[in-house]
C-alpha positions in Angstrom: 167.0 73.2 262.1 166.3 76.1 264.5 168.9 78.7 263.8 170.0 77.9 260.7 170.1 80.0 257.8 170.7 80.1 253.9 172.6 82.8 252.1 171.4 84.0 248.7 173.5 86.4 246.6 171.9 88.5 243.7 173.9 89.9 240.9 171.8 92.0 239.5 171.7 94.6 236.0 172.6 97.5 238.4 174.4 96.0 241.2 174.9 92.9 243.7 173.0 92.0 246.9 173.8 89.3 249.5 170.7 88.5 252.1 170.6 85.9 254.4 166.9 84.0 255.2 166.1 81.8 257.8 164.6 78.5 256.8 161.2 79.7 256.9 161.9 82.4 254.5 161.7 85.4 256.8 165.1 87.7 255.4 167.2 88.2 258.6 169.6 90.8 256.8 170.4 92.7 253.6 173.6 94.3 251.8 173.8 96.0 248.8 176.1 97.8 246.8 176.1 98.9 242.9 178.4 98.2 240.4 178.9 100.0 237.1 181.0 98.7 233.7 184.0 99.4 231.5 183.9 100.0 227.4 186.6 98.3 226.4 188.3 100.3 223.0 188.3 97.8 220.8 184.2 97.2 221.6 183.3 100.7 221.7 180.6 102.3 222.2 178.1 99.2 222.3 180.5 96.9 224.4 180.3 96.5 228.2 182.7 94.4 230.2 182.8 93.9 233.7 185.9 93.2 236.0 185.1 89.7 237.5 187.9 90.4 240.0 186.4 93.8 241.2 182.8 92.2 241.1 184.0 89.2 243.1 185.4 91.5 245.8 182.2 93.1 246.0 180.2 89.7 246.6 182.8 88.9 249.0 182.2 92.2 250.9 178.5 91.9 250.6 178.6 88.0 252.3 180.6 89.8 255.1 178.7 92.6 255.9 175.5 90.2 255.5 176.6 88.0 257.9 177.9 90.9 260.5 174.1 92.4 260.2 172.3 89.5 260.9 174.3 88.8 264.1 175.4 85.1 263.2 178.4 83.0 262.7 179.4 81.9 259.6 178.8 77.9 260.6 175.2 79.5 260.8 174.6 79.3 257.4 173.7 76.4 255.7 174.3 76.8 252.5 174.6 79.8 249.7 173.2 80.0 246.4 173.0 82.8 243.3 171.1 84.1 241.1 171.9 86.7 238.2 170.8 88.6 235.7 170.0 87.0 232.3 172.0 87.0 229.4 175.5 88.1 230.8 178.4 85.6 230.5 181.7 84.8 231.6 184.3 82.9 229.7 186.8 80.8 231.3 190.1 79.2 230.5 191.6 75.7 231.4 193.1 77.4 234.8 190.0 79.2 235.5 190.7 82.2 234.7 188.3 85.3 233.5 188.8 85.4 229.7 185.5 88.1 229.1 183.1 88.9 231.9 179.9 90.7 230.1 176.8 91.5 231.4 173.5 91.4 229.1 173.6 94.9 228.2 177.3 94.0 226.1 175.8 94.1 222.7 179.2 94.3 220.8 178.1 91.9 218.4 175.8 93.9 216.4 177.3 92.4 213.0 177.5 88.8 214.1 174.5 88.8 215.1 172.8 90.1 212.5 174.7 88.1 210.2 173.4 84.7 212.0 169.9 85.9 212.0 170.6 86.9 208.1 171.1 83.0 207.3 170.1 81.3 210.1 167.0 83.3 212.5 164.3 81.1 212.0 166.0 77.8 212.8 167.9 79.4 216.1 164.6 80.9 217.0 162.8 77.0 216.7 166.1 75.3 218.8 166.8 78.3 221.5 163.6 80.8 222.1 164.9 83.5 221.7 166.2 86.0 219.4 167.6 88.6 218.1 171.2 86.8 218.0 173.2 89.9 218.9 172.3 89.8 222.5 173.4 86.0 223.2 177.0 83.6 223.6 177.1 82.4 220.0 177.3 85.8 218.3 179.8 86.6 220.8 181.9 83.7 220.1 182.1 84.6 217.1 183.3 88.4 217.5 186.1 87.0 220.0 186.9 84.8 216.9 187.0 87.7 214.9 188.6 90.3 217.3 190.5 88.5 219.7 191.6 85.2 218.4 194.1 84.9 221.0 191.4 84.9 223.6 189.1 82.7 221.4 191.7 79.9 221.4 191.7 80.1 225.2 188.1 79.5 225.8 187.2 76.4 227.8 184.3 76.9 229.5 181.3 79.1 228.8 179.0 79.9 232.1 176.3 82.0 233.3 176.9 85.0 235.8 175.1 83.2 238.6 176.9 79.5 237.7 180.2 81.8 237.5 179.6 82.7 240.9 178.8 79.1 242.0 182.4 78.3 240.2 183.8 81.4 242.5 182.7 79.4 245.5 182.9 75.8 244.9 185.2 75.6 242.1 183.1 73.3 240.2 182.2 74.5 236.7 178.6 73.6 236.2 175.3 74.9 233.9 172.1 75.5 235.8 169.1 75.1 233.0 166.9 78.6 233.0 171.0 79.9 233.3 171.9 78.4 230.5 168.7 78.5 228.2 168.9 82.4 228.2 172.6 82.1 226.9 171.3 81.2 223.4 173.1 77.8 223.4 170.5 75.7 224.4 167.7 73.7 222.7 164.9 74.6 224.5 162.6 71.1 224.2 165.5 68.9 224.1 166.6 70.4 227.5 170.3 70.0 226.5 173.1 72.1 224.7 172.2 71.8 220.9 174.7 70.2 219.0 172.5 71.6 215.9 173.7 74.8 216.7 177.3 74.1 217.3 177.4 72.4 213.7 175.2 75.2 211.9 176.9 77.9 213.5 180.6 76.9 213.7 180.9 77.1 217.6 184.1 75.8 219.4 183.1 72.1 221.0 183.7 71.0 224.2 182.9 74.6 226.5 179.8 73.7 227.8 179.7 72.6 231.4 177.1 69.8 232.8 174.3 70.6 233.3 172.2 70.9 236.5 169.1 71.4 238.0 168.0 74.7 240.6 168.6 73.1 243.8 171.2 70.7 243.3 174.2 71.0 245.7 177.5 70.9 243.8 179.6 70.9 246.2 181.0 72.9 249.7 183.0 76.4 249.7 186.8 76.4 249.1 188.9 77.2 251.6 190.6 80.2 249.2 186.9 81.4 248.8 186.1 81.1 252.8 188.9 83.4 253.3 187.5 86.1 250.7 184.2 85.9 251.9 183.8 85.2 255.4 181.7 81.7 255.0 183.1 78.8 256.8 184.8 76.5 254.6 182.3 73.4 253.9 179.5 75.2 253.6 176.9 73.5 251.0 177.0 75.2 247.4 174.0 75.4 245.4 172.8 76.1 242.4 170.3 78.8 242.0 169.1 80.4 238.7 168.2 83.2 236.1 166.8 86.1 238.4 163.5 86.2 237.0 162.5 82.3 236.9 164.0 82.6 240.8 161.6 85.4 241.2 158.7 82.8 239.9 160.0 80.4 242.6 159.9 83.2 245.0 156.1 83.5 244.5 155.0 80.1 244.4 154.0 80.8 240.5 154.4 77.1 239.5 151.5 75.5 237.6 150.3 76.1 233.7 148.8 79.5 232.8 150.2 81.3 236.4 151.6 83.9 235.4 154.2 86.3 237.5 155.5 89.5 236.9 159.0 90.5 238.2 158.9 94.3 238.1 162.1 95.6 238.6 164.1 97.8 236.2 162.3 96.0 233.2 158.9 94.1 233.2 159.1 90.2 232.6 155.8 89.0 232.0 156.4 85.0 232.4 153.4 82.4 232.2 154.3 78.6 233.5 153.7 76.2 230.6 154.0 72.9 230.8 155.7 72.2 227.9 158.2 74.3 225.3 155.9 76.6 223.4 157.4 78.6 220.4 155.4 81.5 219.4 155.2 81.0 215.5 155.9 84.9 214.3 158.8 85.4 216.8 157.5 88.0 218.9 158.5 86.3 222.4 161.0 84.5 224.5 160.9 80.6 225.2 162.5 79.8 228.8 162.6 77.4 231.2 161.8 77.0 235.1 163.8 76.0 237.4 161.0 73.4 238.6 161.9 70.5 236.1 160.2 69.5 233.3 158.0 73.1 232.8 158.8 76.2 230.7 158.2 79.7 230.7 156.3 81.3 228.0 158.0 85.7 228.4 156.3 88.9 226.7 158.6 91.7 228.7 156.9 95.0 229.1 160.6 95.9 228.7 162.3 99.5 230.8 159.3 99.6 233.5 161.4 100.7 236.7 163.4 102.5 234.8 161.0 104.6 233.3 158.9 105.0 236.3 162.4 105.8 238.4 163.0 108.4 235.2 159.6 110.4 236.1 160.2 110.5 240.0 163.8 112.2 239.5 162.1 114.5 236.8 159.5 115.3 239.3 161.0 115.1 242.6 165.0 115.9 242.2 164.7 119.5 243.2 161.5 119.5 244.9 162.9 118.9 248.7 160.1 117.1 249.8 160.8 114.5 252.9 160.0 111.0 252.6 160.0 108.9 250.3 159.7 109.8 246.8 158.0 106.8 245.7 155.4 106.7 248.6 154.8 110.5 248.3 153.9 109.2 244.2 152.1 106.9 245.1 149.9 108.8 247.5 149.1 112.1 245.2 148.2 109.0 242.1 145.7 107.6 245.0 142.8 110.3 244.9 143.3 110.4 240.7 140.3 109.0 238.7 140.9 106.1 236.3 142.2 108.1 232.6 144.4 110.5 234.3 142.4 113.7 233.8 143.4 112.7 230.0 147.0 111.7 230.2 148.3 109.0 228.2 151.9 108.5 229.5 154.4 106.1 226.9 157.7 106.3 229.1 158.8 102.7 228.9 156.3 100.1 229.3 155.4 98.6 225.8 154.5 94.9 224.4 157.2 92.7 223.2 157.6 92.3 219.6 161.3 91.1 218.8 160.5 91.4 215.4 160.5 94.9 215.6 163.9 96.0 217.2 163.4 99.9 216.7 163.3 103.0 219.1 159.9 103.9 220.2 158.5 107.7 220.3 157.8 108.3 224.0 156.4 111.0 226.5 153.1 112.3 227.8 149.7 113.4 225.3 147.6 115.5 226.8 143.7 116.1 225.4 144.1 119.7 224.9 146.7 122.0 226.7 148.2 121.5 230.0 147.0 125.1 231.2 143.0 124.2 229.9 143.2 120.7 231.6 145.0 122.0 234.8 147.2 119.2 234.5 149.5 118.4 237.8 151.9 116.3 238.6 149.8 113.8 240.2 147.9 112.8 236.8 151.4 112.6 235.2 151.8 109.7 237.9 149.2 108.4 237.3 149.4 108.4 233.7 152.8 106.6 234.1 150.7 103.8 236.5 148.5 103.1 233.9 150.9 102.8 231.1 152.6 100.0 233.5 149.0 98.3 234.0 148.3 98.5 230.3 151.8 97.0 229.4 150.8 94.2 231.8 147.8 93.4 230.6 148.8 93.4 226.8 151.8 91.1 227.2 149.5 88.9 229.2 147.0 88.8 226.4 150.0 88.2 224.4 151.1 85.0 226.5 147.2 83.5 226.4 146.9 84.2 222.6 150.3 82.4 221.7 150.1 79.4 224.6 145.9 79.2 224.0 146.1 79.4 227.6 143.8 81.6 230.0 146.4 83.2 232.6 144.2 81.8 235.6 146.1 83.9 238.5 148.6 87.0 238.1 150.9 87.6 240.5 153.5 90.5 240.8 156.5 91.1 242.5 159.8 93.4 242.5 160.1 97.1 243.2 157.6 98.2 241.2 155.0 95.6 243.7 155.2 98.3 246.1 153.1 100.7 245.3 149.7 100.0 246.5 148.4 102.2 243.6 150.2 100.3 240.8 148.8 97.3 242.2 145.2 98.5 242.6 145.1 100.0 238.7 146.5 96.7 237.5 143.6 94.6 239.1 141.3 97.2 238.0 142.8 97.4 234.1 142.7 93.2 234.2 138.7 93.2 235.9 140.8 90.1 238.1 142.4 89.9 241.4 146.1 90.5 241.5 147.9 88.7 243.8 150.8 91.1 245.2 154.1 90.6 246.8 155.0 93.2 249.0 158.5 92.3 249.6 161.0 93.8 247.6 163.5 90.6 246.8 161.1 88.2 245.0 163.8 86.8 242.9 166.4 86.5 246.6 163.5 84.5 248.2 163.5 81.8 245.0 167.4 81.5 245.8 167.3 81.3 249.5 164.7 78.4 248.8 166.8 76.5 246.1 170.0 76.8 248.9 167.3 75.3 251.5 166.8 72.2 249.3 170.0 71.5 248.4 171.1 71.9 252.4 168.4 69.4 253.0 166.1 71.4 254.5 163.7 70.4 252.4 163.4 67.5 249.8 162.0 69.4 246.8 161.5 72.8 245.4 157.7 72.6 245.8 157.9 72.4 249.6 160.0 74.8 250.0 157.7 77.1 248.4 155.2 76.1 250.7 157.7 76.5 254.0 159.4 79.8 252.9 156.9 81.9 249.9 156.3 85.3 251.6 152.7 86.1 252.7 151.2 87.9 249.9 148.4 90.5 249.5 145.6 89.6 247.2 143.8 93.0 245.4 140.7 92.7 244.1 139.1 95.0 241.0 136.6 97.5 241.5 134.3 96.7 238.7 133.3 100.3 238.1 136.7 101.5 237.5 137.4 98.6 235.7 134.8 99.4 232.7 135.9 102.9 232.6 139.6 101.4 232.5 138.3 99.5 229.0 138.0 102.4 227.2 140.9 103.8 228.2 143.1 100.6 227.7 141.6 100.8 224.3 142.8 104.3 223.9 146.2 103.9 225.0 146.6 100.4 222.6 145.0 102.8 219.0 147.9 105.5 220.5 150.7 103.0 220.5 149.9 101.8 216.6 149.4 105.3 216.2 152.9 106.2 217.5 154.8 103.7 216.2 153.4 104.5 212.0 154.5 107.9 213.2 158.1 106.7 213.8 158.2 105.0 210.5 156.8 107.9 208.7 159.7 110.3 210.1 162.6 107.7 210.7 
């Protein structure tokens, strides 16, 4: 289909994106803009809402100016298809209107939640994968019960932020399955909502939409929505999926013990599995793919970007220094030996353990004194790289020792996938060849390829992969650095137990 192109639209933690690909992946154009969230008074401080109508003129905008940049009509594109963030919900009511839009950092249901684990954790860690209950739908639910009843009685259907945008477009309410499984509604092996919970729980019946597969086309753009955002009415609507599984999609990680790495803001360490493993002790997340009939085992290294994006605008804010922060960091870590000149850096990166839901003591330890080591800000850096490669590594050995499976290729993408440097270390700390993706929109690439099959452009998932997965760079270790990087991993792991006694010894 020469000319042809498929729109994929990103609502991310921090913002929205639109890009539009061409069928054999290559992105054509890019628009961005953040967004930012209210604290409603009767959720304060630990509740976030978002306005949907503020967010959906933003998308709309976005698909305009994506379209204008790439120099196309809007009978160019194919189809469209979203992905989203994980964990962030929108409730609907019979009209279709926005009851609650909430993004996954809404944690307003502190008591509920707590209450549900109180009585009920272990069971709706074995049905959903996930836990603690204070960050998912049901606990919600149940603080909408409690808080705005009038609301509560209105609730028809429950969706995800990406299968609300789908709704936005098409007008069909559906559920797309690694969506829906990190809403905390979903039995996990049984691959359908879980009545178990509905009973055990006390949740409202009849909110849950169908559910559907990554790919599937559910139907063509309204004309109300082809006026808002510049596609031509008819245009195929797809389903896409939670950001990170499209991320998996986006680099081809597919087959049992692959293991990806989205490295954005946070970390998500996600090995393919090919069927629902629950870790027995709780520590980590159950998912699903969006190829059908596999599972994600996650251990998230947790605020990774963020912590690294912390330490350049510590470092670089005032400096006035041209170029690009992050390439200027990446070049003074370059010439650094492995261990940092002695730095250990904890700013961030840390192994998943649900389980233990506490602050963690954070910043830099030095061997001696700053002035005896001569300690500059290039070994902070890389002190800060290594954490990240450390983080890596021990959620991966976290995934093999709970799925008894050997991760057999690692591959990383995201932000973070662009320094050469991070990449390097991270090969070196595993002693294995990491396969890198130096392309910043990993997760976009997953969702321009579920919007290619459901236009038809190609009949499954899988080959779509194969048409569109960007070309990536495979690093291999440097063996030398990689024994001295033993000791130190070892090092930084006796610190970490260290550090977190400490916080229990002075609260």
């Amino acid at each position: 289909m020469p000319g042809k192109y498929v729109l994929a639209v990103d609502a991310g933690s921090g913002g929205g994106r639109a890009l539009i690909f061409d069928l054999k992946g290559n992105l054509v154009s890019f628009a961005a803009r953040d967004w930012s969230y209210d604290v409603p008074d009767d959720a304060a401080p630990m509740g976030k809402e978002f306005n949907a109508q503020t967010f959906w003129d933003i998308i709309c905008q976005l698909i305009h100016q994506a379209i204008g940049q790439a120099e196309i009509t809007p009978t160019d594109v194919l189809a469209v298809s979203a992905a989203s963030q994980r964990e962030g919900a929108v409730f609907l009511d019979k009209e279709g209107r926005e009851l609650y839009a909430g993004p996954n950092v809404d944690i307003r249901a502190l008591v509920e939640g707590f209450a549900i684990d109180g009585e009920h954790g272990d069971e709706v860690y074995r049905i959903t994968g996930h836990k603690p209950s204070l960050l998912f739908v049901p606990a919600k639910l149940k603080w909408f019960q409690t808080n705005r009843p009038q609301v509560y009685e209105k609730i028809d259907t429950v969706l995800s932020i990406s299968d609300w945008i789908i709704y936005r477009l098409s007008g069909q309410r559906v559920g797309e399955i690694t969506s829906i499984a990190d809403l905390g509604l979903f039995d996990i092996s049984e691959l359908q909502w879980s009545r178990r919970l509905m009973e055990m729980l006390g949740l409202p019946a009849g909110i849950y939409p169908e559910i559907v597969t990554a790919g599937t086309c559910v139907g063509e753009v309204t004309p109300d929505a082809a006026g808002q955002c510049g596609l031509s009415q008819g245009t195929s609507v797809v389903v896409g999926g939670a950001d990170t599984q499209c991320g998996l999609l986006g680099m081809g990680v597919m087959d049992g013990g692959q293991v990806g790495i989205v490295a954005g803001w946070s970390g998500v360490v996600q090995m393919v599995t090919p069927e629902p493993v629950i870790d027995a002790v709780g520590r980590i997340w159950t998912g699903c793919h969006v190829l059908p009939r596999k599972w994600i085992l996650e251990s998230n290294a947790q605020e990774s970007g963020g912590g690294y994006r912390w330490l350049k605008e510590i470092l670089f804010a005032d400096s006035g220094e041209s170029g690009d922060a992050y390439a200027v960091m990446d070049r003074l870590a370059q010439d650094v030996p492995p261990g940092a000149g002695g730095a250990l850096a904890f700013i961030g990166p840390q192994v998943m353990d649900m389980n233990r839901m506490l602050p963690s003591l954070g910043g830099f330890i030095f061997p001696v004194t700053p002035t005896v080591t001569s300690m500059r800000r290039e070994h902070l850096i890389k002190a800060a790289l290594e954490n990240l490669s450390y983080a890596f590594k021990a959620n991966c050995a976290q995934l093999e020792e709970i799925s008894g499976l050997q991760a057999k290729e690692v591959s990383i993408g995201g932000g973070l996938a662009q320094s050469r440097c991070l990449v390097q270390v991270l090969s070196d700390v595993r002693g294995s060849p990491v396969t890198a993706f130096e392309v910043p929109h990993v997760t976009s690439c997953g969702t321009a390829m579920c919007a290619a099959v459901g236009a038809g452009a190609y009949p499954d998932l899988g080959q779509a992969v194969e048409a569109m997965r960007p070309q990536p760079r495979v690093v291999e270790p440097d063996s030398q650095k990689g024994q001295e990087y033993a000791r130190y991993y070892e090092k930084w792991l006796a610190t970490v137990g260290w550090l977190n006694r400490l916080l229990e010894e002075v609260g």
